[in-house]
C-alpha positions in Angstrom: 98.3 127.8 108.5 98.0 125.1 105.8 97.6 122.4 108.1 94.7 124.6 109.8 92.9 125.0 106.6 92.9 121.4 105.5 91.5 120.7 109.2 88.3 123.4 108.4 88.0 121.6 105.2 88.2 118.3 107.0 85.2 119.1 109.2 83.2 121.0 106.6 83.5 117.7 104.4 82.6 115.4 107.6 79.2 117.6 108.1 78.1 116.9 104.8 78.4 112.6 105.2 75.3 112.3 107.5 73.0 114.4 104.9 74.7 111.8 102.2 74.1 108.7 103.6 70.8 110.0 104.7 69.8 110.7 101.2 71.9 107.0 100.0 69.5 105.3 102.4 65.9 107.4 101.5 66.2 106.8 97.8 67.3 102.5 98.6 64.4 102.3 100.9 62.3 104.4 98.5 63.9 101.6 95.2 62.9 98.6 97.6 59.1 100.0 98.1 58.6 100.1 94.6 59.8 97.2 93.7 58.1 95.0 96.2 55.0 96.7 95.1 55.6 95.7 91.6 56.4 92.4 92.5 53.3 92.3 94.5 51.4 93.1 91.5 52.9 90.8 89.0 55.5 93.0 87.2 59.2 93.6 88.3 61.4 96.7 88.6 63.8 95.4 86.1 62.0 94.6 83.3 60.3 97.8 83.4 63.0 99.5 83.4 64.4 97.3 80.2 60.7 98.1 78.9 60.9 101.7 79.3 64.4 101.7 77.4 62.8 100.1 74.8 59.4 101.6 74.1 59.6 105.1 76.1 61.1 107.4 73.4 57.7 106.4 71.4 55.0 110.1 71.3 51.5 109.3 72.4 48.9 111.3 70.4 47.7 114.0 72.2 43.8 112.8 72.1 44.8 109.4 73.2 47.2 110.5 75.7 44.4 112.6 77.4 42.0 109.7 77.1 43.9 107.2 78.4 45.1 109.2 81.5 41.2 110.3 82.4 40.0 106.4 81.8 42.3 104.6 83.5 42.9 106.8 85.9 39.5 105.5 87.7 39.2 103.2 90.2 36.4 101.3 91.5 35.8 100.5 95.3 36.7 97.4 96.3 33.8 94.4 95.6 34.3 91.8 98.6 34.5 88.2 97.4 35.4 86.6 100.5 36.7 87.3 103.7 39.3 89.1 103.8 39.7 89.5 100.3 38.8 91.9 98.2 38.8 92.6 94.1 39.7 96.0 93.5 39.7 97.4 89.3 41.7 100.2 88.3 45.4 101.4 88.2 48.1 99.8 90.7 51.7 100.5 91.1 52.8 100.2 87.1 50.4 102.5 85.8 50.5 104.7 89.3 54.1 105.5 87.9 53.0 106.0 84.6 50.4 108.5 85.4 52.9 110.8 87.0 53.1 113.4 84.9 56.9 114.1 84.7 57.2 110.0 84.2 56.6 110.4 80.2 59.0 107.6 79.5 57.0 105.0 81.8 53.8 106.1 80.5 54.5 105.9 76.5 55.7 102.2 77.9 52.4 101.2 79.4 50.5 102.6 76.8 52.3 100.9 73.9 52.1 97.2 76.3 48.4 97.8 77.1 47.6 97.4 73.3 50.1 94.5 72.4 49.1 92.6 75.2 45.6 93.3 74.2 46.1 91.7 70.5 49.0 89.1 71.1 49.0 86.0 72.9 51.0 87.4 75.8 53.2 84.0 76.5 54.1 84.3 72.4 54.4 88.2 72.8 56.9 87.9 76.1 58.8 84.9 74.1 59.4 87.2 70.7 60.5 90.3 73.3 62.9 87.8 75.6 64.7 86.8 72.1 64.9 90.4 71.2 66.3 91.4 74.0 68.7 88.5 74.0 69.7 89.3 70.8 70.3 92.9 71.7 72.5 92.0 75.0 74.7 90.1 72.3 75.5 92.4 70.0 76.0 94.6 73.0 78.4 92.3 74.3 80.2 91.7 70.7 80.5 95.3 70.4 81.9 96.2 74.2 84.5 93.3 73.1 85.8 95.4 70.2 86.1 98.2 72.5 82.8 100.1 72.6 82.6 100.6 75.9 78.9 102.4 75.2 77.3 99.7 74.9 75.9 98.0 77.8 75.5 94.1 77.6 72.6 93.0 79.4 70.9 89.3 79.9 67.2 89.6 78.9 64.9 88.9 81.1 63.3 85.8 81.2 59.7 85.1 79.9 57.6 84.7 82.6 58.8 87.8 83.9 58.1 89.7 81.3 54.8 88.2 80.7 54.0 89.1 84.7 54.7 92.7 83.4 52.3 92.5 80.4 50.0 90.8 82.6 50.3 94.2 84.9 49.9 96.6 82.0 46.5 94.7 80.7 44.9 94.6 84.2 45.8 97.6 85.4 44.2 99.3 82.1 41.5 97.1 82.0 39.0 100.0 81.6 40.7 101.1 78.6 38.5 100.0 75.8 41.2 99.3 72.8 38.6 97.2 70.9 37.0 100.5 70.3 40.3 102.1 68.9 40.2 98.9 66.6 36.5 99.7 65.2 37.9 103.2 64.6 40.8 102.8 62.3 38.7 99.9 60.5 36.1 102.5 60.2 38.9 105.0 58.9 40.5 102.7 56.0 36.8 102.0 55.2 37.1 98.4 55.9 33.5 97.8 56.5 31.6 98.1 59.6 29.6 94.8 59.6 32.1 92.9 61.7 33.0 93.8 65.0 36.5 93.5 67.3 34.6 92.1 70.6 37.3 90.1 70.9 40.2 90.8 69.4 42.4 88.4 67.2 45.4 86.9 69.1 47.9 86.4 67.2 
């Protein structure tokens, strides 16, 4: 009788590997769309995951949050520049994510890149976040030596790839006027309205 019951359980537990792998190989091929559209936009899967670790926990103000959502949202029809290609503004696969409403995480991300990539120098801006993220992965690893196995020790990532990704972020939220936002709070602390953030100061 035993032996018959582990043989039911046998076959109930063989039904359920098709559904599994099934599932193993929809969410892979589902991973490897994404990130050859990232990487086919500039960005790359990895970083923004890093990114999202790093900035996502950040709250959006309301107002903005709506704002930025309905503006960059838009999308222009594509403006032919040659033959066979085409220029195209508006959002693309990192903001696409973003927009999703249950991806809160990825869009406090974007929104907090947009704006630094708007003010820095990006090459200087992905330099500073490389080191920080370097220095990070090696207290990480000094720590997972003492034995906190917690902490996860990861290399950063290197520069160029994470300037491809603030590259993404500032294209793909080009209509986004930030220089506005600027004018605003200069207006607020009643700095003077005489000059004007056209273009903003990279530092």
């Amino acid at each position: 009788m035993a032996f018959q019951n582990q043989f039911t359980l046998s076959l109930e537990l063989m039904s359920l590997i098709p559904p599994i792998v099934s599932a193993a190989e929809s969410g892979y091929a589902k991973a490897m769309k994404l990130a050859r559209e990232l990487q086919s936009s500039g960005s790359d899967i990895v970083v923004e995951e890093d990114f999202a670790e790093l900035f996502g926990h950040s709250r959006i103000a309301t107002q903005m949050e709506s704002s930025f959502r309905t503006i960059v949202a838009n999308s222009s029809a594509p403006r032919t520049l040659c033959d066979g290609i085409f220029l195209q503004s508006g959002p693309g696969p990192t903001v696409l994510r973003a927009l999703k409403s249950q991806n809160t995480i990825y869009f406090s991300t974007v929104v907090q890149c947009s704006f630094l990539a708007c003010v820095h120098n990006k090459a200087s801006l992905a330099a500073v976040l490389s080191q920080f993220l370097q220095n990070r992965a090696t207290v990480a690893s000094q720590k997972h030596t003492r034995g906190h196995h917690s902490e996860t020790a990861r290399d950063a990532p290197a520069d160029m790839l994470i300037q491809g990704f603030l590259q993404a972020c500032q294209d793909q939220t080009a209509e986004y006027d930030w220089c506005r936002n600027l004018d605003a709070v200069r207006e607020t602390l009643t700095l003077g309205t005489d000059a004007s953030y056209a273009h903003p100061i990279r530092l």
